[in-house]
Structures are given as structure tokens and as C-alpha cells.
Wavefront OBJ file of the C-alpha trace (Angstrom):
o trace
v -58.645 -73.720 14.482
v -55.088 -75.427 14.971
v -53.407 -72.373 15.153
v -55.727 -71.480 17.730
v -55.296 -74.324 20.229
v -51.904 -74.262 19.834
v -51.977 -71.008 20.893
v -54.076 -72.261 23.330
v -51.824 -74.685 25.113
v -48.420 -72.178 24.883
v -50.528 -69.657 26.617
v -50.991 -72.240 29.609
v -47.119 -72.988 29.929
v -45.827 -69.887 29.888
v -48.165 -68.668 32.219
v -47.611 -71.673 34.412
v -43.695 -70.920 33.939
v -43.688 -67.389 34.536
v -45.525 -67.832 37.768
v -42.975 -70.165 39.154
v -40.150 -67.652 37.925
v -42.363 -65.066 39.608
v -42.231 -67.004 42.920
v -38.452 -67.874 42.741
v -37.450 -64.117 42.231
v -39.852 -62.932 45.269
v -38.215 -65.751 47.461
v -34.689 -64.365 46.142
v -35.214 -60.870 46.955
v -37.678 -60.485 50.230
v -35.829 -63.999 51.798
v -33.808 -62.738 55.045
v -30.495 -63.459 55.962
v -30.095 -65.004 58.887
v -26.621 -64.357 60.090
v -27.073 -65.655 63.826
v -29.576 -67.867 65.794
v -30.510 -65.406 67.745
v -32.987 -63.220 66.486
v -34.369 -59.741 68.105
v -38.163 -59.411 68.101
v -37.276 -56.442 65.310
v -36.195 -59.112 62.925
v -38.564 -61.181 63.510
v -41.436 -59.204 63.254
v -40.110 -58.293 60.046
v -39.406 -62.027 58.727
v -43.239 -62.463 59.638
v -44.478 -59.443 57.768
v -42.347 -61.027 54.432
v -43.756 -64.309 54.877
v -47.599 -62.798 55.398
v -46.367 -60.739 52.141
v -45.697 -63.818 50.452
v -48.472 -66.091 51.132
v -50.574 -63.248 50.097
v -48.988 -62.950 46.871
v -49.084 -66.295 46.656
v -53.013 -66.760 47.123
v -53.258 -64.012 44.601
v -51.620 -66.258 41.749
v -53.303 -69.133 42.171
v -56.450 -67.219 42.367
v -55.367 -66.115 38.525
v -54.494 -69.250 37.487
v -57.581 -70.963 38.594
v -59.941 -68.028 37.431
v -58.248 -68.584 33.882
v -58.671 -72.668 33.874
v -62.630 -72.096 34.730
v -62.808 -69.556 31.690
v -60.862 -72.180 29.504
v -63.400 -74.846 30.871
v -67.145 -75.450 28.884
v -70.427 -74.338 30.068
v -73.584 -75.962 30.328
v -75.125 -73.709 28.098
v -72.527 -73.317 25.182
v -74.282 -74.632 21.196
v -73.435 -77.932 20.512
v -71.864 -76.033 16.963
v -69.574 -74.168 19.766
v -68.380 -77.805 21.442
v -68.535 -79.891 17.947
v -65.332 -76.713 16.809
v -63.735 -76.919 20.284
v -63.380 -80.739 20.182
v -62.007 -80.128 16.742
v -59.512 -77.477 18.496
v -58.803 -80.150 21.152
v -57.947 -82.386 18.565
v -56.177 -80.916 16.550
v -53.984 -80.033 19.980
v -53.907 -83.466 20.555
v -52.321 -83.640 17.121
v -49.916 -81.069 17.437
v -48.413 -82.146 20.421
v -48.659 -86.011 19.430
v -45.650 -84.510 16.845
v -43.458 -82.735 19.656
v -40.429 -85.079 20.187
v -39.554 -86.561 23.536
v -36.798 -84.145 23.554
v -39.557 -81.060 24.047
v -40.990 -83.077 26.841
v -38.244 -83.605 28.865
v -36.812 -80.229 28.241
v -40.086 -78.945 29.931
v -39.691 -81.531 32.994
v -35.808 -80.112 33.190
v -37.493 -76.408 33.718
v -39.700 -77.139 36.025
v -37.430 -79.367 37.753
v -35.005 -76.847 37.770
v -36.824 -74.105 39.268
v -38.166 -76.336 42.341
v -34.531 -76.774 43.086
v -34.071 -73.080 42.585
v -36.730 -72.532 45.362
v -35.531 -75.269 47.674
v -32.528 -74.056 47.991
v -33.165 -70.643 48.738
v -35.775 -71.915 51.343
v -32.591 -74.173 52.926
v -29.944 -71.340 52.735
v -30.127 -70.309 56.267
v -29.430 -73.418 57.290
v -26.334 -73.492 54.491
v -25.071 -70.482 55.732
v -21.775 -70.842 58.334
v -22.972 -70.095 61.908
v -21.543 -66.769 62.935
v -19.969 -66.588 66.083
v -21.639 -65.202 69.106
v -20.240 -63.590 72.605
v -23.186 -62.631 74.652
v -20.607 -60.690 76.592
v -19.811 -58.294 73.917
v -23.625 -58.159 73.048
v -24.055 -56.924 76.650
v -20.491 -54.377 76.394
v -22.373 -52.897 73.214
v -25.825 -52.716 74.870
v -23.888 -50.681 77.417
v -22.385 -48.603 75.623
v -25.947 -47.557 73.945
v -27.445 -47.247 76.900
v -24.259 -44.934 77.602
v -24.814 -43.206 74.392
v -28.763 -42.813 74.838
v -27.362 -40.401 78.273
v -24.873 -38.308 76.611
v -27.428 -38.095 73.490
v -28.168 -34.325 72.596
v -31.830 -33.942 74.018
v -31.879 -36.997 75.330
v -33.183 -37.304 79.121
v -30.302 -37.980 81.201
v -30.521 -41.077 84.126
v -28.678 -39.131 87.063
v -26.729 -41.742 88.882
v -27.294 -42.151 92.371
v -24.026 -40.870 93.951
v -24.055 -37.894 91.861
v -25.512 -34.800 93.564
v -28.922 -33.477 93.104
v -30.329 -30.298 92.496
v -30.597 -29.468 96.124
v -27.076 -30.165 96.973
v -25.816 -28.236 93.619
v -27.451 -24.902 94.830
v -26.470 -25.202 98.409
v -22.577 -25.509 97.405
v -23.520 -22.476 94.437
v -25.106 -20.289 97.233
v -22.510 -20.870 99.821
v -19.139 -19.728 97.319
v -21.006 -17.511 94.363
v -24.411 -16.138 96.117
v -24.391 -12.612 94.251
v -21.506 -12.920 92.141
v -23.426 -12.865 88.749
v -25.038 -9.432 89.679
v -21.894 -7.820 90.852
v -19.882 -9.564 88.043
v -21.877 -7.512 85.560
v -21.489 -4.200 87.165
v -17.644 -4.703 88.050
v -17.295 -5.756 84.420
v -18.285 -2.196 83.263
v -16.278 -0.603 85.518
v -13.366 -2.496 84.854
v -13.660 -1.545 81.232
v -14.600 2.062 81.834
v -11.508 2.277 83.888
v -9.203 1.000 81.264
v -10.560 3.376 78.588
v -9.881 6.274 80.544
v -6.481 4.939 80.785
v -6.076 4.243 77.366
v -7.194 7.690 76.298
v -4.362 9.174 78.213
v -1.940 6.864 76.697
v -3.352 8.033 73.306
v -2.755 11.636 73.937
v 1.218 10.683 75.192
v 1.832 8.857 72.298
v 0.142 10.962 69.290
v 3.044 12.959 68.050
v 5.038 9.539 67.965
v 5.894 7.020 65.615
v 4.972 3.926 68.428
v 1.997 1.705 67.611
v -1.134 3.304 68.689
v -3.924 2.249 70.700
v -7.670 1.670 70.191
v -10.360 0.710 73.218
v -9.897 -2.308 75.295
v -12.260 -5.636 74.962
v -13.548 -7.368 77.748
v -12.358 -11.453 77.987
v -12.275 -14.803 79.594
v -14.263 -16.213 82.420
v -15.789 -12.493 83.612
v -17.086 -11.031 80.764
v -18.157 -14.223 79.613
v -20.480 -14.207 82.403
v -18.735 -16.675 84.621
v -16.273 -16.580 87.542
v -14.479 -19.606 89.552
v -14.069 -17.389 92.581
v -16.355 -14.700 94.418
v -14.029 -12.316 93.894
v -12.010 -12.953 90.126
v -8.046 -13.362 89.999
v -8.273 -11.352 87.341
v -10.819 -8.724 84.732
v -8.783 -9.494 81.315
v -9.035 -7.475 78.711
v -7.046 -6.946 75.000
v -5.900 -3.563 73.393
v -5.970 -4.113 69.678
v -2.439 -2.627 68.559
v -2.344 -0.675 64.938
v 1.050 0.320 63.445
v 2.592 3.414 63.889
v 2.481 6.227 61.336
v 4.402 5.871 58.117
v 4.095 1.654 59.068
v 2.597 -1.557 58.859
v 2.116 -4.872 60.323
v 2.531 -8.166 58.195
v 1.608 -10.798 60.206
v 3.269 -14.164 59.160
v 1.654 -17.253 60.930
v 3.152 -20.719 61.794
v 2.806 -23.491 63.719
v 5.518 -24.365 66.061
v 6.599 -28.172 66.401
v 4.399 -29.865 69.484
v 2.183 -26.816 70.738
v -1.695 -26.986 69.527
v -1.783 -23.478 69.303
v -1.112 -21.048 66.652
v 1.794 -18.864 66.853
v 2.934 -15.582 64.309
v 5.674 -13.393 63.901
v 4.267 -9.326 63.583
v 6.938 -7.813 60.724
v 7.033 -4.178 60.941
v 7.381 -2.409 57.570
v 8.114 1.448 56.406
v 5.147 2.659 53.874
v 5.008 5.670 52.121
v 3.078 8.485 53.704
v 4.610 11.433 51.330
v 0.926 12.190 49.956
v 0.045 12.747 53.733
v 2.723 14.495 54.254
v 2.237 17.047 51.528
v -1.341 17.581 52.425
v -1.459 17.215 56.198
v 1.688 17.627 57.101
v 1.252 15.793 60.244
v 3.617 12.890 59.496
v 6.859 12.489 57.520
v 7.938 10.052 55.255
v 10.401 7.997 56.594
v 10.258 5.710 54.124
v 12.015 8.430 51.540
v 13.777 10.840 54.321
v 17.096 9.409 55.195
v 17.946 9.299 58.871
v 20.590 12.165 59.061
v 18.050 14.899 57.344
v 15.545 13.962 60.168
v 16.175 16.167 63.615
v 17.010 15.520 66.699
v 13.402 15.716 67.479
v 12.121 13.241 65.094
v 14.851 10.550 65.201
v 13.651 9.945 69.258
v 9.797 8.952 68.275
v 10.434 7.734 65.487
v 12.709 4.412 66.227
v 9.908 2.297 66.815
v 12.685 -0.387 66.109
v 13.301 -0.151 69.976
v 10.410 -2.251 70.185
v 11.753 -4.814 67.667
v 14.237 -7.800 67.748
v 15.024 -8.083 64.034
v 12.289 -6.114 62.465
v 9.633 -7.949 64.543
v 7.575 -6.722 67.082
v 9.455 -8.205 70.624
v 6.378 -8.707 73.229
v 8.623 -8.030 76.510
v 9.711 -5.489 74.654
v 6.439 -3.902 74.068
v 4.978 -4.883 76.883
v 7.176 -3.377 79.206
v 6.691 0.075 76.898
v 2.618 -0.028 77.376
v 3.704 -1.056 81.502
v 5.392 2.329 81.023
v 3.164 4.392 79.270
v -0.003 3.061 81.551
v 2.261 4.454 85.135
v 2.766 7.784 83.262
v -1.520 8.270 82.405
v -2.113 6.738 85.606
v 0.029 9.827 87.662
v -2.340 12.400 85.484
v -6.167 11.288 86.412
v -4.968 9.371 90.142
v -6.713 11.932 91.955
v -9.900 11.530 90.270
v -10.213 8.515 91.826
v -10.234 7.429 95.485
v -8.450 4.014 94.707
v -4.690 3.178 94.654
v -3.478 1.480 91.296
v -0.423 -0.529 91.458
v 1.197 -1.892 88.258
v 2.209 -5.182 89.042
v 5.705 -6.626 87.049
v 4.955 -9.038 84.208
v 6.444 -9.860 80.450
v 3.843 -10.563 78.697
v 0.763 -8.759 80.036
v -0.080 -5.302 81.782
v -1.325 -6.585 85.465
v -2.919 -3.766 87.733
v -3.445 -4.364 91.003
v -6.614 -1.978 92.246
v -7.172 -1.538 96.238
v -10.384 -0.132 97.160
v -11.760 1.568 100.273
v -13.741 -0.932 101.248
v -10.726 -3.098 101.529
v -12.202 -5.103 97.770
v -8.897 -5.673 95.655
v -9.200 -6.129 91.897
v -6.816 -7.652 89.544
v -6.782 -6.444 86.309
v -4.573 -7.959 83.072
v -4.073 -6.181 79.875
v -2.707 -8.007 77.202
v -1.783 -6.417 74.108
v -3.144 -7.919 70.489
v -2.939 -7.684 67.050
v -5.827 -8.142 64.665
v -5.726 -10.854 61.848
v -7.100 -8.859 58.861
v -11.398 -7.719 59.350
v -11.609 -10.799 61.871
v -11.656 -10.330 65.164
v -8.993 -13.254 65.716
v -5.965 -11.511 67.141
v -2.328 -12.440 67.730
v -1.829 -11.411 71.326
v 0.764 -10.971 73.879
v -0.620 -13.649 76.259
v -3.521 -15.684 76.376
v -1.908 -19.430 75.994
v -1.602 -21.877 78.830
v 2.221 -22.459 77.797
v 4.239 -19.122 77.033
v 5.703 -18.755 73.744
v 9.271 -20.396 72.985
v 10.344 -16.789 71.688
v 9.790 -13.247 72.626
v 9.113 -12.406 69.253
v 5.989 -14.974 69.072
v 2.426 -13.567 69.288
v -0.342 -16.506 70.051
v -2.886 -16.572 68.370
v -6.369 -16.338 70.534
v -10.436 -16.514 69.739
v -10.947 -15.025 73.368
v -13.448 -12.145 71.043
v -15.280 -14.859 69.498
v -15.501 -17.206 72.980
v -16.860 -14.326 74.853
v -19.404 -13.233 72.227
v -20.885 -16.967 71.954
v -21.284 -16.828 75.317
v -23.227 -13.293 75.414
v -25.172 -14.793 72.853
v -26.101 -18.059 74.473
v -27.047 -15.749 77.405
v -29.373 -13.344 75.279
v -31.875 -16.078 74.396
v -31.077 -18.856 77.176
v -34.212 -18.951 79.843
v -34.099 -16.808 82.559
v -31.431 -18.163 85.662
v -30.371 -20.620 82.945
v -27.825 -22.849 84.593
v -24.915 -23.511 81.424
v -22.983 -20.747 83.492
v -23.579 -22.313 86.993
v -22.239 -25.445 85.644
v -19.000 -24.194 84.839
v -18.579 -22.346 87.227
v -18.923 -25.708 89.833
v -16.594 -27.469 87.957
v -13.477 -25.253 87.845
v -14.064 -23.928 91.566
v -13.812 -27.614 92.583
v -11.149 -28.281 90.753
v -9.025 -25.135 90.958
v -9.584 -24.682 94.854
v -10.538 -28.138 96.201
v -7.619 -30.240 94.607
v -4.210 -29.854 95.220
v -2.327 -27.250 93.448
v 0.213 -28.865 90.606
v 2.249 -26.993 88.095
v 1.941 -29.122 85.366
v -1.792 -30.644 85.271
v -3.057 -31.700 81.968
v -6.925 -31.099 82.174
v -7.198 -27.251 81.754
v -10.180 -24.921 83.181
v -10.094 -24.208 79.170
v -11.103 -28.198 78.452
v -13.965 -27.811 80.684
v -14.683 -25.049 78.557
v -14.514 -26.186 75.323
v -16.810 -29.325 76.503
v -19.917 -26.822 77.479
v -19.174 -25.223 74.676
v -20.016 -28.040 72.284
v -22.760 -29.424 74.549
v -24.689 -25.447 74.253
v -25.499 -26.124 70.592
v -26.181 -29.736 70.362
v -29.079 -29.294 73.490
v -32.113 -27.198 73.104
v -31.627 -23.949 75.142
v -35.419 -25.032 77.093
v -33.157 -27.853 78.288
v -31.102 -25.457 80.513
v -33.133 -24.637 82.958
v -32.503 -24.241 86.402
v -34.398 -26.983 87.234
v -32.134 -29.204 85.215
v -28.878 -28.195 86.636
v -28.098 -31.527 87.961
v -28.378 -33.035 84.760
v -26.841 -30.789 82.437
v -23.578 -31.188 85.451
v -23.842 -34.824 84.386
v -24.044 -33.792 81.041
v -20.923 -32.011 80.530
v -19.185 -34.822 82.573
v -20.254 -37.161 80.434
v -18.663 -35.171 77.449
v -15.602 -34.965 78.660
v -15.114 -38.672 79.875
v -16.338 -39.733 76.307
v -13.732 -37.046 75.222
v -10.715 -38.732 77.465
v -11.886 -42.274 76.371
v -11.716 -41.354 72.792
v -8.509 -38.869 73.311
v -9.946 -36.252 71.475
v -11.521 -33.140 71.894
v -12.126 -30.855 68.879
v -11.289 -27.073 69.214
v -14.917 -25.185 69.569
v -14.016 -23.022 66.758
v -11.627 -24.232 64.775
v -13.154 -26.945 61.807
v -16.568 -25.757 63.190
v -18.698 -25.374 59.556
v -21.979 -25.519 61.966
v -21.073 -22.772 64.097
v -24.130 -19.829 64.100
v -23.204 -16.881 61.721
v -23.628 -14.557 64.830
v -19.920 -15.522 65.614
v -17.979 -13.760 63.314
v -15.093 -16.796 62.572
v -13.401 -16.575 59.195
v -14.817 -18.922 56.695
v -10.993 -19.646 56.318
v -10.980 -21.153 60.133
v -14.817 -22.819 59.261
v -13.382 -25.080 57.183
v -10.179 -25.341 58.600
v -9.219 -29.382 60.005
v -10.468 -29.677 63.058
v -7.736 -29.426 65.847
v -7.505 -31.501 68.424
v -6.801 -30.775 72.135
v -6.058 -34.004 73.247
v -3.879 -34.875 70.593
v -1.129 -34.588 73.260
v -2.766 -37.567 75.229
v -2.870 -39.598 71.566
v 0.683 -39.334 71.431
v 1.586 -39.820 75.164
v -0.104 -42.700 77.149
v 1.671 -41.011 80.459
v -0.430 -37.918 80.445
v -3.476 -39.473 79.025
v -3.058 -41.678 82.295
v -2.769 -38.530 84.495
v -5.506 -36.737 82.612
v -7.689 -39.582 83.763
v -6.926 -39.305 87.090
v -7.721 -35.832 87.258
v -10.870 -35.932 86.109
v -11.517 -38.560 88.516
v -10.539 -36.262 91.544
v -12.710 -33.706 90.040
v -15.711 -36.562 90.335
v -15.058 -37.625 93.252
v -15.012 -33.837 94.240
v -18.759 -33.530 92.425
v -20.101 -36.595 94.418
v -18.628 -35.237 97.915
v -21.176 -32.383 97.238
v -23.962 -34.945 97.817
v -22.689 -35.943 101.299
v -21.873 -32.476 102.118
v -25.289 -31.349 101.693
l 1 2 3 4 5 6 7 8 9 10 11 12 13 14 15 16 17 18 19 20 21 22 23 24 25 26 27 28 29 30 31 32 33 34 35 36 37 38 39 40 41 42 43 44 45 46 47 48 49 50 51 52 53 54 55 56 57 58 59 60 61 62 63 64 65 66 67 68 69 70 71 72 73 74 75 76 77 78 79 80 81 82 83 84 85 86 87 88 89 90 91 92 93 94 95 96 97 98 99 100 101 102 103 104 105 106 107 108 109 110 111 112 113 114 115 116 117 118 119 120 121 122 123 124 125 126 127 128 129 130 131 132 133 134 135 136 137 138 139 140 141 142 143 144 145 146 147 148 149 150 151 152 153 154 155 156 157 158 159 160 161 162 163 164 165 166 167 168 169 170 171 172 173 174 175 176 177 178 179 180 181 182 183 184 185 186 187 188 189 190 191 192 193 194 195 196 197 198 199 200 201 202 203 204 205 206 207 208 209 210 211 212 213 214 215 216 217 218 219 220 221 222 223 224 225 226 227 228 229 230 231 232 233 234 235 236 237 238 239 240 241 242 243 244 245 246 247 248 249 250 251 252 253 254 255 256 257 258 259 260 261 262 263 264 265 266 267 268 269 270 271 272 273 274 275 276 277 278 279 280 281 282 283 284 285 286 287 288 289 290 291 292 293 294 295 296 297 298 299 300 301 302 303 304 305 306 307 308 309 310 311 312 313 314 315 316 317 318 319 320 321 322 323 324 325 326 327 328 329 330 331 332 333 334 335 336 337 338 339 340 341 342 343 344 345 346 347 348 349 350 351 352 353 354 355 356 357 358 359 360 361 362 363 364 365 366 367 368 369 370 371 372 373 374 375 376 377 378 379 380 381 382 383 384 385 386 387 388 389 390 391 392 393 394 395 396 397 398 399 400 401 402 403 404 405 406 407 408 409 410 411 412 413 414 415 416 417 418 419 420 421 422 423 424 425 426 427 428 429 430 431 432 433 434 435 436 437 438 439 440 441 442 443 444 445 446 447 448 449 450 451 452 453 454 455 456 457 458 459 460 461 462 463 464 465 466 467 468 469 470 471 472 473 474 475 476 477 478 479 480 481 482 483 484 485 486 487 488 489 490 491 492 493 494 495 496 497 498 499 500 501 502 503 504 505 506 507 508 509 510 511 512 513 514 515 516 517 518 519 520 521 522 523 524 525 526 527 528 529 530 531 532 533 534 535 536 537 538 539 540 541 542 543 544 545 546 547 548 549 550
């Protein structure tokens, strides 16, 4: 019976303890942190919902502990054997804790004492805590800038400011400088490609029985076979020959990256290879790595120096250039008359430039630039294709003008019909190549535009470029690029792209490349970030003239 109401009277501390420890570790853990005095209704909502939490819990335990006194308590109805044992029990409690020392006593006074101090002070601690300081003009900079970041948001609806140009106004300028230019672009596309191949089939026939590189079918680039133009009638149809080595050779291509230009540059090493196995069999080549130049004749030592397109074993682009200038004239003089248009090569050093007159008084420009291709990719090291020329005739830039131009044939494939990503671009560089002033060295390129619609096309749902929405997606791309100049960078589209669609065939090698930057020159420089800025300002001001204009 002692044991028992011993028992009996541990049970009710250390459930009277362990509540009170329950308590203080629920006001530790769910007790906020008040760091200012000014709350949003977020926090306080949720400093509500903990306290309703609490008292709940709170109710809870007490309802335990009281439910657990009434069982302890007598009934009415219990034997008088049943309350003569429990008085006994209490008794002997009595007894039992008659013996505990005044040490035990005031040990449990300590605990409890202890843990209300525990629990007061965590109730206080806001109060303890150092008052943070508080601008209420940087809390309104920041809410700006969300509410700046909520616009440019992918998918986010766009607030169209009221000097910027509506719809209306945006398709009165696009119907006044490109009305029919996307249907005509398409057909003179083909044409301009057709023409080129017949060219190039010529030049294959001049050059077979040589040793000079040979020549496979063109591929259409830039703005026109991407499916944009600046101008009603383009500066220029650009397209790139893939080059492959000569017989009995081979290209090594050995890359680098020249001191202050973004973009890549390589050297193209031209190598003898052993062809005697061909040779023996076919016995349309020779050997030259294992035939010595003086048993070679007369008529195979002209073809065969393909060094005459070299400066130190390296393929020289002027060099090379002016050969294909030469070959083109010479398969131009055998099909001219089955064609009722005058061709003109035009003089260049680092691209093929046609000049086409037709009857109807139309004149074409057309710009072949030579490449070579980088392995299976299809990212070639090409004659021309940079904003800057190369510091060396023997430098080939490297150029994603296949992969560009296939993203954009691909965005057009499932974009909604008379989608309006194209129209876009094509408003921006018109005002700023033709309504600004003309300047040699500008720093904002028709190719940053670009690259900011570019990035924009996969981060928006393709439903979101509708023509409908071509005021907003304007805005859009503006936005970009301003959040771009602010933040002096601009990543490359495909370089350091690991989300980039598997329809664009980009080595994994460039996937995972670092990103590059093309603003890393305004980083370095504050002067041209400065002038960058006030370019894109006069192409603004440009955009909101359009609304006036209207």
C-alpha cells in the first residue's frame, strides 16, 4: 500500500513537470522573431495562427490534468473497505513525505521556479531583442523593384506604360515599312539558295581534278532565313559554304581565345594524309604525302599546291576568299545566259558579295562566307560573321549562325499563327538602324537585341505571342535588355545554355560550357556602359515617338 501511494504522488509531479517542460519547448520553437516593429499582415496572420495553436494545446493539457485529478478523487459510491485502504495509502504518503528533507522541497520549488523564468523570458524576448533599423525609403526602392520584377516575370501580365505605343500604333508603323515582306522573304529565300547551288555545282565541276578544298551546298543565315528582315528589301541573303579539305588532306582546327574579343577565334592547320590505298585502287588521287615533289609532273605540281592558300601551313581567309571570288566569276560566265539577271561580284576579304540586278529594277545582295565545320556539330569556323574582323588573316571566327537560324524555324513551326516574336524584332532594329544616326563604333548591336528575344522565346509560353499581344511582348524584350544594361550582363543564347531544347543540335561540350557574357565589355569599361545606355534610350524614345506618330 506504501509503495503504491508513493507511486501515487511521483506520478503527479512528473506529470505536472513534464507539462510545464512541454509548454516551455512549444513556446521555444513556434515563438516568432520579431526583427522589426513593423509587421506585414503575412506575419501577423501567422503569429495569430501560433498563438490559436497554442492556447489550443494548452486547453488540451489542462483538460488531461484535470480529467486525471477527478479519477484520483473518491466517489460517492466506493465500500467503506475501499476508503478505510485509501486513507491507509494517504497515510502512509503522508508518512513518506513527512521523511523527505527540506532539501527535496526546495529543490522542487527551484524547478518550478526555474521553468517560469524559462517561459518569461521567452515571452519578453522580443522586447530584448535590439531594434533593427528601418528606412521606409528602401522598403519602397525594393517594393519597386518587385513590382518591376512582377513585369519582366516570364508569364507574367505585363502593365504597358502609358507613353509606350499600343497595338494600333505598332501595326500602323509594321504595315507602312514591312507590309508583305514576310511572304516575299520566304520565296526570295529559296531562290537565293537555289541560285547559289547552281553556282556551287559549277565550282565543283572546276575544281574536281584539283587538290583545293572542295565545296558542299550553301546554308541559309542571319536575319532572312531566320524569318526576319530590318528593311523591305534585305542588305543582304547570307549564306555559308561548309569547306572540306582537299584530297590527300586534312583540317585540324586549333581553337583559342584572343585577349579582349568575346568571341571565339581558331587557326585551320592543313595536313598531308596518306591516300596510297586510294591510289592503288582508284587511282583517282596520288599520294603526296609519299611522292616527292620532283617525281610529280608538271601537271600535278599546279593543283596540287594548295599551300597558295596558306600563310604558314594555315588556311589564310583573304587568301581563300579571293580564290572562291575567283572560282564563283568563272561558273558564273558558264550558266549567265540561263538567266535574265546581271550578277556582279562585288570586292571583299572576307566574304563572297554578289550584287544581283533584276528586270524589274529589284537589286539583291547576296554574301557568301566560307566555313569550316567543328567536328559532327554544326558550329563552324567561318570567314566572316563577327561584328569586329579578326586581328589576323589566318583567324577563322567561330559562329552558331546554323544553330540561331534553326531555333528560330523552330519557334516558328509551333508559334500561333501571325505570331508577333518576329515583328518585334524586326521594329526594334529598323528603328534603330534607320531612324538614329549612323555611328561607326556603337556598342548595342542588332545581335544584342537578338540574343534578348532569344532568351525571352523560352521563358514565355508560345500562346503568349500572339498578335494581339504585340505591344506587350515589345515591352517585354525592352524590359530584358534594360535589366540586362543595369546588371551589365547578358549571357550568350547558346553558350552555358544546359536548358536549351534538344532540337538544337549544340555540343554538350558548349551546354555546359561557362556562360559568356556580352556585356562583359561594359563591366570592365564604365565609358561604354555609359554610351550603351544612351543608346538604348534613343532607341526608346524612338519606340514612344511611334505613339504620337500614329
Amino acid at each position: 500500500m506504501r509503495l503504491r501511494a508513493v507511486g501515487i504522488g511521483v506520478d503527479s509531479k512528473a506529470m505536472a513537470v513534464g507539462s510545464l517542460l512541454f509548454l516551455a519547448v512549444l513556446v521555444i520553437v513556434h515563438h516568432p522573431l520579431m526583427v522589426s516593429d513593423k509587421q506585414d499582415p503575412a506575419t501577423v496572420q501567422r503569429a495569430q495562427q501560433q498563438e490559436q495553436q497554442l492556447a489550443l494545446e494548452m486547453t488540451r493539457l489542462q483538460l488531461e490534468f484535470e480529467q486525471r485529478n477527478q479519477e484520483e478523487k473518491p466517489g460517492p459510491h466506493q465500500s467503506l473497505g475501499t476508503n478505510q485502504s485509501q486513507r491507509e495509502e494517504g497515510a502512509t504518503a503522508l508518512r513518506v513525505a513527512a521523511k523527505q528533507g527540506p532539501n527535496d522541497v526546495v529543490w522542487n520549488g527551484w524547478s518550478c521556479g526555474l521553468l517560469v523564468i524559462i517561459l518569461l523570458f521567452e515571452l519578453c524576448r522580443p522586447s530584448l531583442e535590439p531594434e533593427s533599423s528601418y528606412d521606409s525609403s528602401s522598403e519602397d526602392a525594393s517594393s519597386e523593384e518587385e513590382e518591376d520584377n512582377a513585369e519582366a516575370a516570364p508569364g507574367g501580365s505585363c502593365t504597358q506604360h502609358p507613353d509606350f505605343p499600343d497595338r494600333a500604333a505598332l501595326e500602323h508603323f509594321y504595315e507602312q515599312h514591312f507590309q508583305g515582306v514576310s511572304e516575299d522573304l520566304v520565296s526570295t529565300c529559296k531562290f537565293v539558295e537555289g541560285l547559289v547551288n547552281s553556282l556551287l555545282e559549277v565550282c565543283q565541276v572546276l575544281t574536281y581534278q584539283t587538290f583545293l578544298p572542295q565545296l558542299e551546298k550553301c546554308i541559309g543565315v542571319a536575319s532572312a532565313f531566320e524569318g526576319w528582315c530590318p528593311h523591305r528589301d534585305s542588305e543582304a541573303y547570307r549564306v555559308l559554304v561548309p569547306l572540306l579539305p582537299p584530297k590527300g588532306h586534312s583540317f585540324r582546327l586549333e581553337m583559342e581565345n584572343v585577349e579582349g574579343a568575346l568571341e571565339k577565334h581558331g587557326h585551320i592547320l592543313v595536313e598531308l594524309e596518306c591516300v596510297c590505298k586510294r591510289e592503288r585502287l582508284l587511282g583517282d588521287v596520288v599520294c603526296l604525302l609519299h611522292h616527292a615533289e620532283e617525281d610529280l609532273s608538271d601537271n600535278m605540281q599546279g593543283p596540287f599546291r594548295v599551300h597558295l592558300l596558306c600563310t604558314s601551313s594555315h588556311l589564310d581567309v583573304e587568301k581563300t576568299t579571293l580564290w572562291f571570288h575567283s572560282l564563283v566569276g568563272k561558273a558564273w560566265a558558264l550558266v549567265a545566259h540561263n538567266y535574265s539577271f546581271q550578277l556582279t561580284p562585288q570586292p571583299s576579304t572576307s566574304s563572297c558579295k554578289l550584287s544581283l540586278a533584276c528586270e524589274s529594277r529589284r537589286a539583291l545582295s547576296i554574301e557568301i562566307i566560307l566555313g569550316v565545320q567543328r567536328g559532327d556539330s554544326l558550329v563552324f569556323l567561318a570567314s566572316h560573321g563577327a561584328e569586329t574582323g579578326p586581328p589576323s588573316s589566318t583567324v577563322w571566327l567561330e559562329t552558331f549562325a546554323v544553330q540561331e537560324m534553326m531555333f528560330f524555324q523552330l519557334v516558328s513551326r509551333y508559334a500561333p499563327k501571325d505570331s508577333c516574336h518576329l515583328k518585334c524584332l524586326q521594329i526594334l532594329i529598323h528603328l534603330k538602324e534607320c531612324r538614329l544616326p549612323t555611328l561607326e563604333n556603337r556598342i548595342l548591336t542588332t545581335y544584342h537585341f537578338k540574343t534578348a528575344l532569344m532568351h525571352l522565346l523560352p521563358l514565355l509560353p508560345l500562346s503568349e505571342w500572339r498578335p494581339e499581344q504585340l505591344a506587350q511582348r515589345l515591352q517585354d524584350i525592352l524590359l530584358y535588355l534594360r535589366r540586362s544594361l543595369e546588371e551589365k550582363c547578358l549571357y550568350h543564347f547558346l553558350i552555358g545554355n544546359s536548358t536549351l531544347a534538344s532540337h538544337i543540335p549544340v555540343p554538350k561540350a558548349f551546354r555546359n560550357a561557362e556562360p559568356l557574357n556580352l556585356f562583359q565589355r561594359l563591366a570592365l569599361e564604365p565609358a561604354a556602359h555609359a554610351q550603351a545606355t544612351r543608346e538604348f534610350l534613343e532607341v526608346m524614345e524612338q519606340v514612344r515617338a511611334l505613339q504620337c506618330s500614329k
